[in-house]
C-alpha positions in Angstrom: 6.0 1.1 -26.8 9.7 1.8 -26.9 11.4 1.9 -29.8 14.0 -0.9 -31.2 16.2 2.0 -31.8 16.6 2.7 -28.0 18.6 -0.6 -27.6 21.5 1.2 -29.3 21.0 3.7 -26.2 21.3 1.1 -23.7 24.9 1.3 -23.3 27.7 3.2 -25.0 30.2 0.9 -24.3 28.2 -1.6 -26.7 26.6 0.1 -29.4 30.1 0.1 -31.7 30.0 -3.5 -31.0 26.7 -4.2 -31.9 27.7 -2.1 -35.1 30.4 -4.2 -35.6 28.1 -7.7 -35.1 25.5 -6.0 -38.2 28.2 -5.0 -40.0 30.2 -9.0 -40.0 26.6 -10.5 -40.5 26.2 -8.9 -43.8 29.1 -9.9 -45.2 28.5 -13.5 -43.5 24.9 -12.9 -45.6 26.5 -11.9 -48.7 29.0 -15.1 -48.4 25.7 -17.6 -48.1 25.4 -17.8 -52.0 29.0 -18.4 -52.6 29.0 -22.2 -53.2 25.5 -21.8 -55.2 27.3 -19.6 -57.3 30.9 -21.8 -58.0 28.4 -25.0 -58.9 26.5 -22.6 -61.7 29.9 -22.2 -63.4 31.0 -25.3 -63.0 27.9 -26.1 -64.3 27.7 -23.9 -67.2 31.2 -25.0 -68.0 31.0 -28.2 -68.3 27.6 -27.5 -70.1 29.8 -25.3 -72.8 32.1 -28.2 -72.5 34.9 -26.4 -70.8 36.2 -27.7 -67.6 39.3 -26.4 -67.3 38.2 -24.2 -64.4 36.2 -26.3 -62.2 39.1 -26.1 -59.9 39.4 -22.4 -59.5 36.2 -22.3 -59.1 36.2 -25.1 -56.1 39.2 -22.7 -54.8 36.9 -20.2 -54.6 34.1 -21.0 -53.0 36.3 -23.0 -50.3 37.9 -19.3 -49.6 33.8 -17.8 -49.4 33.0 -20.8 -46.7 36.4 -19.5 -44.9 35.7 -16.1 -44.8 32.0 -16.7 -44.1 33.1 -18.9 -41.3 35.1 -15.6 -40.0 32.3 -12.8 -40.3 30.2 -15.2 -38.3 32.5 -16.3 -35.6 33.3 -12.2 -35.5 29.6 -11.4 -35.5 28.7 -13.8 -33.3 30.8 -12.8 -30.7 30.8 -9.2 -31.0 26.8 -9.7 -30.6 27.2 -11.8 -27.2 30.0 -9.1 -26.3 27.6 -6.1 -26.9 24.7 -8.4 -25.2 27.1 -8.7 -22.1 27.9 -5.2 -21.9 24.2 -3.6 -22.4 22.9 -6.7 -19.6 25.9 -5.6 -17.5 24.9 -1.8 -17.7 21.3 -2.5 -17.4 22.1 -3.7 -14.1 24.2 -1.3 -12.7 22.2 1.6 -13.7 18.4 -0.1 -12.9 20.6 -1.3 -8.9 21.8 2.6 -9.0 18.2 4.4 -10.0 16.7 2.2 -7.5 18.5 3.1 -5.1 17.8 7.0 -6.0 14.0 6.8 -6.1 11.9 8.0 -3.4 10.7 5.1 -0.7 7.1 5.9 -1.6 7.4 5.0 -4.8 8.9 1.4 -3.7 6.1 1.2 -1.3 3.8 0.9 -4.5 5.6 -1.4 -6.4 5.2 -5.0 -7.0 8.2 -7.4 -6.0 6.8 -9.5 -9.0 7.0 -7.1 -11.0 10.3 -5.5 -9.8 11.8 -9.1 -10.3 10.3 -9.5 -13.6 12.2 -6.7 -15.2 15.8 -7.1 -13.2 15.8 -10.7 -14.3 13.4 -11.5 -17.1 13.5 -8.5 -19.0 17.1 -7.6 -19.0 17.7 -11.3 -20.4 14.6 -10.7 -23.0 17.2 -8.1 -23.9 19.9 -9.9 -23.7 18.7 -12.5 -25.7 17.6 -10.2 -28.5 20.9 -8.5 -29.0 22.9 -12.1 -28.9 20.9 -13.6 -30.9 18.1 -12.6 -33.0 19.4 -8.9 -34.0 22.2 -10.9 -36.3 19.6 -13.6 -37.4 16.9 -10.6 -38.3 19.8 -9.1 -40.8 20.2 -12.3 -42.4 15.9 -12.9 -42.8 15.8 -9.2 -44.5 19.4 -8.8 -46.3 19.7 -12.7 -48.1 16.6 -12.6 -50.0 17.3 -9.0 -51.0 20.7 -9.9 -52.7 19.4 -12.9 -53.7 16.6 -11.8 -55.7 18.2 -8.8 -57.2 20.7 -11.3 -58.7 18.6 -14.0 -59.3 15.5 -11.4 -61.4 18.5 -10.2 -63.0 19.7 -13.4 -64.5 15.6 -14.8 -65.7 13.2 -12.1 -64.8 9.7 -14.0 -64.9 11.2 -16.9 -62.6 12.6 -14.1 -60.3 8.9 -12.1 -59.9 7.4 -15.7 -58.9 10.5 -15.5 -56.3 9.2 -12.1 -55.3 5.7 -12.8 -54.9 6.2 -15.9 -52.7 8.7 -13.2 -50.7 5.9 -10.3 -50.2 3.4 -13.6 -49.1 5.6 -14.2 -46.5 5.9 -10.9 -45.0 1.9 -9.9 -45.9 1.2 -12.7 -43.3 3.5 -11.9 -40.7 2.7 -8.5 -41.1 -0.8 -9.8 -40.3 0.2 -11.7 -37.5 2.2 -8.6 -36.0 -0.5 -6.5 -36.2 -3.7 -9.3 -34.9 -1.2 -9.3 -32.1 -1.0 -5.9 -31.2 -4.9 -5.1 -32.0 -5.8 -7.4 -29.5 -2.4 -6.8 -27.2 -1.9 -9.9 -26.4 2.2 -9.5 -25.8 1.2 -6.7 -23.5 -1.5 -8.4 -21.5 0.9 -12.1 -21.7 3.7 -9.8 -19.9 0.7 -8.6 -17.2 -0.7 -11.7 -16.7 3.2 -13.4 -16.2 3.7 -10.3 -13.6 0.6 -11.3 -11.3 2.0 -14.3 -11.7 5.5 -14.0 -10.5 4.0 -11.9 -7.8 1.1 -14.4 -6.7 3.8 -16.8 -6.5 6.1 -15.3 -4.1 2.9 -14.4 -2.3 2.1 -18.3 -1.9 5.6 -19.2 -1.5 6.5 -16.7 1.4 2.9 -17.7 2.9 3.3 -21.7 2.9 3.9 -22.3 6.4 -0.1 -20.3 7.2 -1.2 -22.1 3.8 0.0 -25.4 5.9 -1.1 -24.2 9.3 -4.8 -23.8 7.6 -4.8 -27.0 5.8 -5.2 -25.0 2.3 -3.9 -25.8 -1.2 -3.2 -24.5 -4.1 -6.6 -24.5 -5.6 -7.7 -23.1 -2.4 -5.4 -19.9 -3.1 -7.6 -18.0 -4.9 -5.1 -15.2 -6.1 -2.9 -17.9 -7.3 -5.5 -19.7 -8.8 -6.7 -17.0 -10.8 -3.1 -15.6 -11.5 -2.5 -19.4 -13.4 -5.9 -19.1 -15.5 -5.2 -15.9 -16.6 -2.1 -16.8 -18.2 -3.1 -20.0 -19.2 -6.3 -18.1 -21.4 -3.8 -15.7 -22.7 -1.5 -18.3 -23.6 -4.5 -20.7 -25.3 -6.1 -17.0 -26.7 -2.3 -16.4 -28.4 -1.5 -19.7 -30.1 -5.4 -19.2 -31.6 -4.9 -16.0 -33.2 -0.9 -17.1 -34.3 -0.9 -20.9 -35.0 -3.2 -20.9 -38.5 -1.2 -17.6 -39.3 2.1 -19.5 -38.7 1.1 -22.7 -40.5 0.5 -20.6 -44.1 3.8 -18.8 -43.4 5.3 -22.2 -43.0 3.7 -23.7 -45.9 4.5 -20.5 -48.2 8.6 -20.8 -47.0 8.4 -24.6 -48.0 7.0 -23.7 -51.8 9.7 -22.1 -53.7 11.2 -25.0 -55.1 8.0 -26.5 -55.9 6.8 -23.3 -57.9 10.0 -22.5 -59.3 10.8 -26.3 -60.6 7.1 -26.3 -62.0 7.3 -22.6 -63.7 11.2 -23.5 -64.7 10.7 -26.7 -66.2 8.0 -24.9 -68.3 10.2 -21.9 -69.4 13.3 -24.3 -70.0 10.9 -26.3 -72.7 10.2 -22.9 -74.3 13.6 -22.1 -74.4 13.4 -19.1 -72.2 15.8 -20.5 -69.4 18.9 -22.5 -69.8 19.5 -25.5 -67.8 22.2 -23.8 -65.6 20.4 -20.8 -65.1 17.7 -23.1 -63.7 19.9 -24.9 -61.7 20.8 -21.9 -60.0 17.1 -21.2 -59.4 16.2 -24.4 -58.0 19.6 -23.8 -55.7 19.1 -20.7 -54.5 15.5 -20.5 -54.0 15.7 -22.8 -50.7 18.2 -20.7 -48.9 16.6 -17.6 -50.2 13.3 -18.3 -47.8 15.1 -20.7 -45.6 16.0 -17.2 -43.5 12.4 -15.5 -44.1 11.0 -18.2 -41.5 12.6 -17.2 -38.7 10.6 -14.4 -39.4 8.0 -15.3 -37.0 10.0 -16.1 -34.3 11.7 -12.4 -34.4 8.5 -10.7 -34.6 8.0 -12.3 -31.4 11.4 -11.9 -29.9 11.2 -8.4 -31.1 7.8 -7.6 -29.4 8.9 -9.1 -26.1 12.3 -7.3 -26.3 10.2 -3.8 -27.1 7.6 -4.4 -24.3 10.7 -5.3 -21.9 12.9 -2.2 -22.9 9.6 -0.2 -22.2 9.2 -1.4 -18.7 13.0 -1.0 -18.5 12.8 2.4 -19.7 9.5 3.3 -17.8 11.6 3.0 -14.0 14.9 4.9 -15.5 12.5 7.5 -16.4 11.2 7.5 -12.7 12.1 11.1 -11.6 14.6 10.5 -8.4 14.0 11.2 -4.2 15.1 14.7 -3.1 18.8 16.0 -4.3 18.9 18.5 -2.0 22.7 20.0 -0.7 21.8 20.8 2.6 24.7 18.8 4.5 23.7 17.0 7.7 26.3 19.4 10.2 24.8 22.7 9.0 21.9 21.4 11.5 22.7 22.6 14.8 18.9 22.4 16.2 17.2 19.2 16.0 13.6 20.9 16.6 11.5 18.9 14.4 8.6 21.2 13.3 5.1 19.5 11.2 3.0 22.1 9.3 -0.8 21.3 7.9 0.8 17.7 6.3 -1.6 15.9 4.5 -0.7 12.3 3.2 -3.1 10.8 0.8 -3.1 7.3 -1.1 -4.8 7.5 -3.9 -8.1 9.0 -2.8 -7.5 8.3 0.4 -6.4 10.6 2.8 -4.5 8.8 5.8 -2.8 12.3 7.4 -4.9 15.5 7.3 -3.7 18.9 8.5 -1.6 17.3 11.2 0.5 20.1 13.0 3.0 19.7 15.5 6.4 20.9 17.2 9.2 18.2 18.2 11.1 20.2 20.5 15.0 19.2 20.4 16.2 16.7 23.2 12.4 15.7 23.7 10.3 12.9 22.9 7.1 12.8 21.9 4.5 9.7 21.6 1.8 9.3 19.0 -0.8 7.1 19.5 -4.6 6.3 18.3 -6.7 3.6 17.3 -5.5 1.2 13.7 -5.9 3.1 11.2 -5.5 6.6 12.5 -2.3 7.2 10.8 0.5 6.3 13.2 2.4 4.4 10.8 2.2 7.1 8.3 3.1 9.5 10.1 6.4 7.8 11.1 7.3 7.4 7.6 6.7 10.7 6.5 9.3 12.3 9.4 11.7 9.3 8.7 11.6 10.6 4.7 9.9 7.2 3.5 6.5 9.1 2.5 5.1 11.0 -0.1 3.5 14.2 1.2 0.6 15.4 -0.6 0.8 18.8 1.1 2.4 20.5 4.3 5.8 20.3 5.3 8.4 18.8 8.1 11.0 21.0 9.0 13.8 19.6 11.1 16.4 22.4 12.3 15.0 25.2 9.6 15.5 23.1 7.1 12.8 21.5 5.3 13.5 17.4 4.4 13.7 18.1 0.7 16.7 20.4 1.0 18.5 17.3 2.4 19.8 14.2 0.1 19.1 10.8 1.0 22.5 10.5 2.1 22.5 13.6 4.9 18.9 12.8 5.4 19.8 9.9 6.6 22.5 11.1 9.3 20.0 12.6 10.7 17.1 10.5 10.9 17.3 7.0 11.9 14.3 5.0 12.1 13.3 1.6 13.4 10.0 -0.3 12.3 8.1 -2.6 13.2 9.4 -5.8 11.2 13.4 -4.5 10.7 15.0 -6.3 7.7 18.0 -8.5 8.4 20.2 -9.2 5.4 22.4 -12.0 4.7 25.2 -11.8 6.6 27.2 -11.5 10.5 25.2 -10.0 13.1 27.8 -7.5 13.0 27.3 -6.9 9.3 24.0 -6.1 9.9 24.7 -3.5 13.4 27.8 -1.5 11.0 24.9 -1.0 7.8 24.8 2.3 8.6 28.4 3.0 9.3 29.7 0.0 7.6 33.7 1.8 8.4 33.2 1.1 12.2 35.4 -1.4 13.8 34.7 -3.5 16.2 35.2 -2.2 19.5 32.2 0.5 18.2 29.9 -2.2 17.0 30.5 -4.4 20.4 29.3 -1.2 22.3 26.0 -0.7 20.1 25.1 -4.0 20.9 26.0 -3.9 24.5 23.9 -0.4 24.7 21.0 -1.9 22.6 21.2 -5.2 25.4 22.1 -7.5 22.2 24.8 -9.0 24.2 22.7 -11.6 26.3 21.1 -13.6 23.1 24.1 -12.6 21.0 26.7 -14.1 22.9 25.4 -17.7 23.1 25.4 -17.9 19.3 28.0 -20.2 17.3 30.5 -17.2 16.8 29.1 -14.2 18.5 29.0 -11.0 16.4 30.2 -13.1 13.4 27.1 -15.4 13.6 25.5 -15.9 10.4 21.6 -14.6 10.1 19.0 -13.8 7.4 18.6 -16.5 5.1 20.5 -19.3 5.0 22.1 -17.8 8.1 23.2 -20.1 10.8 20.5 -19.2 13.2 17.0 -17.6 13.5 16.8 -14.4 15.7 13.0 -14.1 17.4 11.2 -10.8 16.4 12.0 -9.3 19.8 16.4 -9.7 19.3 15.5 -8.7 15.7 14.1 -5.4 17.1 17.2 -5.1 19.6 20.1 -5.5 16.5 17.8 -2.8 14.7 18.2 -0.6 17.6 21.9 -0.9 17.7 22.3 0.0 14.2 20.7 3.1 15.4 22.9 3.4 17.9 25.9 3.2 16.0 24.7 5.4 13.6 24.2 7.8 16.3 21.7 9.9 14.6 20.2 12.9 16.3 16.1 12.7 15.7 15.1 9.2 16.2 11.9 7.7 14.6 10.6 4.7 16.3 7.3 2.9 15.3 6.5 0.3 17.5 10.2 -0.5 18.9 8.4 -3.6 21.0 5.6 -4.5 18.8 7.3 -8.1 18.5 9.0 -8.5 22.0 8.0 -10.6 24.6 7.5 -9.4 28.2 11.7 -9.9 29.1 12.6 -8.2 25.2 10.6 -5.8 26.0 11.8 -4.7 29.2 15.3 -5.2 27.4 14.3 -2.6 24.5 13.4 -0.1 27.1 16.0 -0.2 28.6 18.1 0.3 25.6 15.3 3.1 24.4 15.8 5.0 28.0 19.6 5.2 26.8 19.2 6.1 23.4 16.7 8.8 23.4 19.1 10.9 26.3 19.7 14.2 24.1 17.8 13.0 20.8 14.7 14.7 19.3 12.4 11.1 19.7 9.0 10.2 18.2 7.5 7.1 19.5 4.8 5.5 17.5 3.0 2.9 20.4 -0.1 0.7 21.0 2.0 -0.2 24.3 0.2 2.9 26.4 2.2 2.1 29.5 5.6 2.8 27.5 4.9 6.4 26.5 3.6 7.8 30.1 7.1 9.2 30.6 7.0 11.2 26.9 7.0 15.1 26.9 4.3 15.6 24.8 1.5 12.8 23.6 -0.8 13.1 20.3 -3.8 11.3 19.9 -4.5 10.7 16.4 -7.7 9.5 15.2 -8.7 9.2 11.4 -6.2 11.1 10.1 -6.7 14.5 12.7 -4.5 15.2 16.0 -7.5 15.1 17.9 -5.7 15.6 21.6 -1.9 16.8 22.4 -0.5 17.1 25.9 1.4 15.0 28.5 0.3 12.0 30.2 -1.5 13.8 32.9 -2.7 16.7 30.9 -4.8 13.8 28.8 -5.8 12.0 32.1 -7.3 15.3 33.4 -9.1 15.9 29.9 -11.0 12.5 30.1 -11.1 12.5 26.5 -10.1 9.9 24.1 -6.8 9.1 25.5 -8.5 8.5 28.9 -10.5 6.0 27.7 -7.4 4.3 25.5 -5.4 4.5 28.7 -8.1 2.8 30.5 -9.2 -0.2 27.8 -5.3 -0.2 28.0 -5.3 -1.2 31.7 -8.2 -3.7 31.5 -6.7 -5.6 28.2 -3.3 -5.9 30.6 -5.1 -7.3 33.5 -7.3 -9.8 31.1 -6.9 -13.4 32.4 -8.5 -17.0 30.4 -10.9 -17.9 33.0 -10.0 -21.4 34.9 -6.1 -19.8 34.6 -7.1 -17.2 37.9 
């Protein structure tokens, strides 16, 4: 669990503020007694029969509320400022190491998850340092002062004080540890994380959920997401709520005790009636802090459990930070050695060896599952290789940055993500300095034009969500592939270019493919055999293992596994319903 300590680490830009905030919030604590203090002399005054200084005394404490009205406004909003500035650089620096790690390691995350510490946590944080840092100085440092002075004055009134004040923190203590024994912050913060995710899960998959007539109870992942943290929740107040009822009932007890063991030592002469005053006074707003006790231990669990997570993906080591630049390529040969690709103990790529040539394309296909997909990622830099290497140029991809990596390889998927924004927004993401003349000619190249020109405003139509319109998967494909176009990259990577396109998209994609690939170092992932007879080279990949390599003929001739693809390929295309003939 991380430290409290690390907060301080969070920014630099905040930690002399927070200092500031502790530092105004101790004087604010040592101001609290003030007027408790100007009524015992008036008190004892007018007890001695002098009341000559009742006004100075007024004076007085009038100028303590003042200046205890300053240290608070001052540490109050040198708190929120620090609280603003740590929040502020959490953000930044979480966006920034994001963006630096590997995409393997985002293919493993949860967006739940993810979510839950951009937003929840960093405002757990926030919170904390606002709030609750200030109000923890005040629970520890009042009944400090206050019972040093207070034992000082009548020293058997002021142990009773002190017992009631180790009560207190013996059962919170309690509390703190009954819920880390059982880790119940820890396993609330899992159980809210499956919870978030099953959410978004159910959310993003209403329209099937509709489609199939199912409800929430019928969700089962969603349904057991809610029951887990509703038997958390129920298994949290058990173990806290009879701690937190003695804690409360110990707080309420000081005047009680003290008035009982006061009145007692005032008949025996051992106390004086102003002395006791002060007692009965002072004992209130000595505990009245202590209580919030139990609402910092949890704030400060939640805030250490959040900086962990925090701290747990800064510590993420980055992608490759390789200097390789992008134009000390001049050969676009893109050369696989023995890669093996494993999740978990799976192995999806084993030994896989093969040569790219540059200028030519080569196809991979096999059966689902084979390792198409994988592969793709791996040469586009998205992958995690167990073992092997890809070499593009002489250069292996490690030796390249993100950055020049990208240059080079430009991929398109299956399901390309459109953000928020123009349709020409989205063409210029990889060169978002290109004007418009070059992002007209992308999309004219990629055969955007037809679908894009009957929008409200063209190129500046509105898309993704909230967008003005909803582009099919096929003229999502086609905007992808003129993104790549204007990036212009050498060594395309394309997994299933058509995999959403009707019959007319698709004869539009290859059209825009048969321009894009002239001169490029292509791989073509494809279930679409009939798209890949015109590649240079073909592998057949079947569980992992390039099981055949050779041109379309060369397969044919070897009437091995791609023969018979090739031919359940022909039959599936001439499959009719019956009564439709």
């Amino acid at each position: 669990m991380a430290k409290l300590s690390h907060i301080a680490r969070l920014s630099n830009r905040a930690k002399f503020m927070l200092a500031g905030a502790i530092f105004f919030g101790c004087l604010n604590t040592l101001l609290i007694p003030a007027p408790f203090l100007a009524a015992w002399l008036i008190l004892r005054d007018l007890m001695a029969g002098d009341s000559d200084r009742g006004l100075y005394y007024l004076e007085l404490a009038a100028l303590a509320v003042l200046l205890r009205w300053f240290c608070q406004l001052a540490s109050i909003s040198l708190s929120h400022y620090a609280a603003l500035l740590v929040s502020q650089d959490l953000r930044h620096r979480l966006l920034q190491h994001l963006g630096a790690l590997p995409m393997y390691w985002h293919s493993g995350q949860s967006l739940g998850a993810l979510k839950k510490v951009y937003t929840n946590d960093i405002s757990q944080v926030d919170s904390f340092i606002a709030h609750h840092i200030i109000d923890a100085v005040t629970a520890v440092f009042l009944p400090v002062v206050a019972i040093i002075c207070l034992t000082w004055i009548n020293r058997p009134l002021g142990l009773a004080l002190i017992m009631m004040v180790i009560s207190c923190f013996i059962v919170q203590a309690g509390s703190y540890r009954a819920m880390q024994g059982d880790n119940l912050w820890a396993r609330t913060s899992a159980a809210l994380e499956a919870l978030n995710a099953s959410a978004i899960e159910f959310i993003q998959g209403m329209p099937v959920i509709k489609l199939f007539n199912r409800d929430l109870e019928s969700f089962a992942r969603m349904r057991s997401a809610v029951n887990e943290y509703r038997e958390i929740q129920i298994m949290g107040y058990t173990v806290y709520a009879p701690r937190w009822a003695l804690f409360s009932f110990i707080t309420v007890m000081p005047f009680i005790v003290l008035a009982i063991l006061g009145s007692a030592l005032y008949a025996a002469g051992q106390i004086s009636l102003e002395n006791l005053a002060l007692f009965l006074m002072l004992s209130g707003a000595t505990l009245a802090p202590i209580s919030k006790l139990i609402r910092l231990s949890a704030m400060l669990m939640e805030a250490q459990l959040s900086i962990g997570r925090i701290k747990g993906i800064l510590d993420e080591p980055p992608g490759p930070t390789g200097t390789v630049e992008a134009v000390a390529v001049t050969d676009y040969t893109v050369t696989v050695e023995n890669l093996t690709v494993c999740y978990g103990e799976k192995t999806a790529l084993a030994g896989v060896s093969f040569t790219v040539p540059s200028g030519t394309t080569t196809a991979i296909v096999g059966p689902s599952g084979s390792g198409k997909s994988t592969l793709a990622a791996v040469l586009a830099g998205m992958e995690h290789i167990a073992s092997g290497r890809v070499n593009i140029g002489g250069y292996d991809l490690e030796d390249f940055g993100p950055s020049e990596l990208s240059r080079i390889v430009s991929p398109v998927f299956q399901s390309p993500f459109m953000f928020t924004g123009s349709i020409a927004e989205n063409i210029a993401l990889g060169r978002p300095e290109a004007d418009d003349q070059a992002i007209f000619e992308a999309a004219q190249a990629a055969r955007c034009l037809d679908f894009i020109e009957a929008l409200p405003h063209g190129l500046a139509t509105r898309i993704g969500d909230g967008g003005e319109t909803h582009l099919s998967g096929g003229q999502r494909q086609r905007v992808a592939l003129a993104r790549v176009l204007l990036r212009n990259s050498p060594v395309l990577v394309l997994d299933e270019a058509t995999a959403y396109a009707d019959a007319e998209s698709e004869a539009q994609i290859q059209a825009a493919l048969s321009t894009m690939t002239i001169g490029r170092s292509v791989i073509v992932v494809a279930h679409r055999l009939h798209t890949i007879a015109g590649a240079d080279q073909i592998l057949v990949l079947n569980e992992g293992h390039v099981v055949e390599c050779g041109t379309h003929e060369e397969l044919l001739t070897l009437d091995g596994r791609y023969a018979k693809m090739w031919q359940a390929h022909h039959q599936a295309r001439s499959w009719v319903i019956q009564g439709l003939k």
